[in-house]
Every structure is written in C-alpha cells, then in structure tokens.
C-alpha positions, 0 to 999 in steps of 0.5 A: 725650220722657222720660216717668216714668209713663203710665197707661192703661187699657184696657176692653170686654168679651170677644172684643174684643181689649182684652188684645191691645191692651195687649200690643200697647202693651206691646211699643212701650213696651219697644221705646222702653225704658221700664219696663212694668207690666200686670195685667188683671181678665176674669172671663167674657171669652169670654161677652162679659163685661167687660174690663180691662187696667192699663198703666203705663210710663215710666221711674219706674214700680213697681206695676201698678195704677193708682190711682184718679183718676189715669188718663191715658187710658181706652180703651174698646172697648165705651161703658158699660164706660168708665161702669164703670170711671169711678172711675178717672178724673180731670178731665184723662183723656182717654176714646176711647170705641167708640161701639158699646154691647154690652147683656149678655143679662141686661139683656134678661132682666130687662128693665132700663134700660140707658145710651145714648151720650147719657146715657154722654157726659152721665155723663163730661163730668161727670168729664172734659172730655176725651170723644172718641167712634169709631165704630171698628166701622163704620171696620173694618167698611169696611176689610172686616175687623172685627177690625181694630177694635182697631188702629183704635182705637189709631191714634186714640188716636195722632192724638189726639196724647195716647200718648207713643209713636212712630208707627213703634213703635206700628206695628211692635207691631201687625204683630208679633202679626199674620201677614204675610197681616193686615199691609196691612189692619191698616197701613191701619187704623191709618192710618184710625185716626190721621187719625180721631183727628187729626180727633177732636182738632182736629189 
C-alpha cells in the first residue's frame, strides 16, 4: 500500500531509546523506499530529560516537522511525556503509551503533584479515542533484558496494526543496529511485542 505521508512521533526521555527507535523506523521506511524526514528535540537526554524524535515518510513527503494536530501516531516510551506533547495530536491519533511514568527528581524536590496513569488516560480520551497502554517494561524485564524494551514496543505498534510498514522490514531494521550476540532476544521481543499489540487492538 502506497502511503503519500505518515506521521509519527516518538517521545520519552532520556536513556530510553526513543532516537533508536526512529532511526530504526527510519531505515524500514527507506528500505520500503519511501522519502524519510526526521528532526529530534533532546535537550538533557542523558539526565533522563525529555525526548522527541518527528518521523514523517511516504511518497509525498517534504519538511520534517510535523504539524500540530495532525499526528498519526504517538509513541511514547515514558506515560507523561505523551501528556506533553498532546498539542500534537488529533482525534484519530493513535497513542501507545509505556505505562511506566518516570517522575524527574525535581518534581520530588518541589514536592509538586505529578500525574498517574488514571488522570494520563483520562486527559487523552479527551483528545483521541485511540489510547493504548504497554506495559512494555515488565514484557522486557522478562524477556531478561531490559533494553529490549524499545524493540518491544514497536512490535506493538505492528500488531496494533496502525504502521504501514512490513513486519519483515521493520524486523530487519532492528537487527541492523544490534550485534549478532542481541539478535534472538530482540527477534522475540518483537514478537512478544506483535501479539501484545494484536491483543491491545482486538486483532
């Protein structure tokens, strides 16, 4: 299927692997040779502050920013950052959120309220009725490498059926930034992640 331009937007915060994931979208969208434009915004991603990474691609695609409202789908690693970046979105987005909230030290400090995933979901069914929630974290944690997350989640992003790429592509993106020793974990994590997804959507 032809696709003239898809949206994406990947957010979180540092150490996460947001930026991996878009080059790693990236590559299957070149490999499926469609045009690919990406401009990322981390300020202090190694302190574990926020993260975004635009993605656009399809055949008809120019600039790399994506215009406010018309996202086709957020990705968001860390659950308030998808509330952050919610301006973004409109009422067909399609939100697959981590449910792990990761509440910055200053918030502590302060001793400022900060949201739950109740009043996260709450915020974003007022925006889209597409919200799906992962809980990404504990599908790698089990797999025994917590790094695997990220693969984890974009093979959610598959199953939920809304990323017009090819399973086989998207597949043989991951492994390309991975060492060979990293190949099997991350093939099963992103099959855990595709049947998580397919369950998430009703599939």
């Amino acid at each position: 299927m032809e696709i003239k331009s898809y949206n994406l937007l990947n957010v979180g915060v540092g150490g996460q692997g947001v930026i991996r994931a878009s080059q790693i979208l990236s590559y299957a969208a070149l490999l499926e040779n469609y045009k690919v434009r990406t401009a990322e915004i981390h300020g202090m991603a190694q302190r574990g502050g926020s993260v975004a990474s635009y993605l656009r691609f399809g055949t008809e695609v120019e600039g790399p920013l994506i215009p406010r409202g018309k996202t086709n789908t957020i990705l968001a690693f860390e659950a308030s950052e998808a509330v952050r970046i919610f301006n973004y979105a409109g009422p067909e987005t399609v939100f697959l959120i981590s449910e792990k909230i990761i509440i910055p030290p200053m918030i502590h400090q302060m001793g400022m309220d900060y949201p739950n995933i109740s009043e996260i979901s709450a915020f974003l069914k007022n925006i889209s009725k597409n919200i799906f929630f992962i809980d990404g974290i504990k599908i790698a944690t089990d797999l025994g490498n917590l790094r695997t997350m990220n693969v984890v989640m974009l093979g959610a992003l598959l199953g939920l059926n809304v990323l017009p790429l090819r399973k086989e592509t998207l597949e043989k993106a991951i492994l390309r930034y991975l060492p060979q020793k990293l190949h099997e974990v991350n093939s099963r994590a992103f099959a855990l992640g595709i049947e998580t997804g397919r369950k998430l959507g009703g599939n």
